[in-house]
DOLUM-448128 format. One record per residue (C-alpha): residue number from 0; x, y, z. Coordinates in steps of 0.02 Angstrom, whole numbers, plus 32768, in hexadecimal, padded with zeros to 4 digits. Layout:
BEGIN
TIGU   num     xx     yy     zz
TIGU   NUM      X      Y      Z
...
***
This chain:
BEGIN
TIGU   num     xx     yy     zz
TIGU     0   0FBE   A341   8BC7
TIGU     1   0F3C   A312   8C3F
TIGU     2   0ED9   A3BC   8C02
TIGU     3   0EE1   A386   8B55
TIGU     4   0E94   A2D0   8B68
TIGU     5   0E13   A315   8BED
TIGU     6   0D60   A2E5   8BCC
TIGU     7   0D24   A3A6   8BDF
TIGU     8   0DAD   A3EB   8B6A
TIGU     9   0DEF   A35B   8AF6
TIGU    10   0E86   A3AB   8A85
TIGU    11   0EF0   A315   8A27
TIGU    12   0F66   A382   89DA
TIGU    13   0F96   A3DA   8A8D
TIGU    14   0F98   A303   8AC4
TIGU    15   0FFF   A2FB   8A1F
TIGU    16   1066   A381   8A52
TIGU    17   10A1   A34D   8B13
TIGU    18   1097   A2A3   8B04
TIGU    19   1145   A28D   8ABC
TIGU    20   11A6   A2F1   8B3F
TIGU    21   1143   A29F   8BCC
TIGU    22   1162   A20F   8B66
TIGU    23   10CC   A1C1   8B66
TIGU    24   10CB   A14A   8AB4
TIGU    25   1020   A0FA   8AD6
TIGU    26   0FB8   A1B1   8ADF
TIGU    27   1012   A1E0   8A58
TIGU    28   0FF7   A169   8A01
TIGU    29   0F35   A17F   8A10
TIGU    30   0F3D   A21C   8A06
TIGU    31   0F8A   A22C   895A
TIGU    32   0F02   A1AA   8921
TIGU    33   0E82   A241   8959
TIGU    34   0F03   A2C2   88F9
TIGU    35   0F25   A278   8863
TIGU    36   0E67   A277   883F
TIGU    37   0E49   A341   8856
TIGU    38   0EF9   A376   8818
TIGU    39   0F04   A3F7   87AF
TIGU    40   0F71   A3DE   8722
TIGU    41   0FF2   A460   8760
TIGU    42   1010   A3E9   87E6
TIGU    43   103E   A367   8799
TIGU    44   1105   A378   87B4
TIGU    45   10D5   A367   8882
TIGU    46   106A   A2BC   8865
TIGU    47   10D6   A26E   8812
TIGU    48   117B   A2B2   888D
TIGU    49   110C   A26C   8911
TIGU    50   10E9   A1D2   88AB
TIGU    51   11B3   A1B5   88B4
TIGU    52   11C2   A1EC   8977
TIGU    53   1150   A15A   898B
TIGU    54   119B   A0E2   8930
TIGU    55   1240   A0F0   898B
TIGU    56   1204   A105   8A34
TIGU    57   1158   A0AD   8A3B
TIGU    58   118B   9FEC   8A92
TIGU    59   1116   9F9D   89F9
TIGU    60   112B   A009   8976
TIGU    61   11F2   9FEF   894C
TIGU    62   11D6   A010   8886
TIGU    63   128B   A061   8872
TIGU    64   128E   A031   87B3
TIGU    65   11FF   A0B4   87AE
TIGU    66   124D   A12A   8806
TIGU    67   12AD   A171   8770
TIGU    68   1226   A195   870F
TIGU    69   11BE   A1E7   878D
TIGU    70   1269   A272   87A4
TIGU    71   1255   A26F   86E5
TIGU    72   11A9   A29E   86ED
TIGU    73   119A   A317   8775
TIGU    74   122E   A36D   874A
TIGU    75   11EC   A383   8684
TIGU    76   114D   A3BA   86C5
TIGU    77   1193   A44C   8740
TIGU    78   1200   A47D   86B6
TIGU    79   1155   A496   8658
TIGU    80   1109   A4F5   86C5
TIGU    81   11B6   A556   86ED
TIGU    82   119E   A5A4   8631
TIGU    83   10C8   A5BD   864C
TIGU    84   110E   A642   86C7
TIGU    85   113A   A703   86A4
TIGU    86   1210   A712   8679
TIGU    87   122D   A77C   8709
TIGU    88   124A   A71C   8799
TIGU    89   11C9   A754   882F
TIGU    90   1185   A6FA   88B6
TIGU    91   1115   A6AE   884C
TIGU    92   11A0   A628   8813
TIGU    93   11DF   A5FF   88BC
TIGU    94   1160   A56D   88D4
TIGU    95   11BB   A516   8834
TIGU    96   1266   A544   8876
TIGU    97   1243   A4F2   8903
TIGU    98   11FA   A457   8894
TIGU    99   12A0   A43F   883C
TIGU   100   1306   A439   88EF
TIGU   101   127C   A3BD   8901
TIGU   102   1291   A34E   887D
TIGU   103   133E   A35F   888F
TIGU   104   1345   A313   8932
TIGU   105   12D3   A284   88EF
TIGU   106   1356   A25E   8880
TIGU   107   13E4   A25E   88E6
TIGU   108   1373   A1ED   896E
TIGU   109   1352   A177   88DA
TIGU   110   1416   A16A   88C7
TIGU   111   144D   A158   8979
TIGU   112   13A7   A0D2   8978
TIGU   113   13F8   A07B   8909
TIGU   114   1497   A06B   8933
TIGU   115   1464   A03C   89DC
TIGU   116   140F   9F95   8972
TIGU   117   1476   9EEA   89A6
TIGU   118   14A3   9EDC   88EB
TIGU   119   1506   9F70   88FB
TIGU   120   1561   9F8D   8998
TIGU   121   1607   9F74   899C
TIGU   122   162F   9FC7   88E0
TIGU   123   169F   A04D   88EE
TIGU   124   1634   A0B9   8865
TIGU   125   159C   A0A6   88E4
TIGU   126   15E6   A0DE   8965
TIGU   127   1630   A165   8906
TIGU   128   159E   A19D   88CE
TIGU   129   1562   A1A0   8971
TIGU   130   15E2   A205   89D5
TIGU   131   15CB   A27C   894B
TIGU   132   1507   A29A   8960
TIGU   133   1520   A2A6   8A19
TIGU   134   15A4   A31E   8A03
TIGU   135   1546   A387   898C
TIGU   136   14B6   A395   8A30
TIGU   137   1531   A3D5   8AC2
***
């Protein structure tokens, strides 16, 4: 990360990229600012995934009623760019495979978010749901 938002060698998307398994919400938060104005459109899936890691995790940025849409979104837009690709599988789709697990796990974080929310601790579906996810990731 500290390569990425060097003055010699400034890379956003490699900021983009480590900043949310450092985590470290504020740089990525900039530097998806700095992304979202070069991104290609094949990208698009990984700003907004990013857009959703940020606001679950980011301290000032809890927009989970956006959070939804943002799986939605990146999720349609892989799926896009899943069937722009050859039919045989080759290495070439591994990148989007891994995008899926991705936005997968966004989803599930949303959930378990949520749940965690005073309004809903304590319901027996919540929890449920919950145990369930966590389960799923062992």
């Amino acid at each position: 990360m500290e390569y990425g938002s060097s003055k010699a060698h400034p890379n956003p998307h490699l900021v983009l990229e480590s900043a949310w398994r450092v985590p470290n919400w504020a740089s990525m938060k900039d530097a998806l600012v700095q992304v979202e104005q070069s991104c290609p459109k094949e990208m698009a899936w990984k700003v907004n995934m990013y857009r959703g890691y940020i606001a679950i995790c980011h301290p000032e940025e809890h927009h989970l009623n956006l959070i939804e849409r943002l799986v939605e979104m990146s999720s349609s837009q892989s799926i896009k760019e899943w069937r722009r690709l050859p039919l045989i599988v080759a290495n070439i789709h591994v990148p989007l495979l891994q995008a899926a697990q991705q936005v997968i796990e966004l989803q599930e974080a949303s959930q378990i978010h949520t749940g965690l929310q005073p309004a809903n601790i304590g319901r027996n579906s919540s929890l449920h749901d919950m145990k369930a996810i966590v389960k799923t990731w062992r």
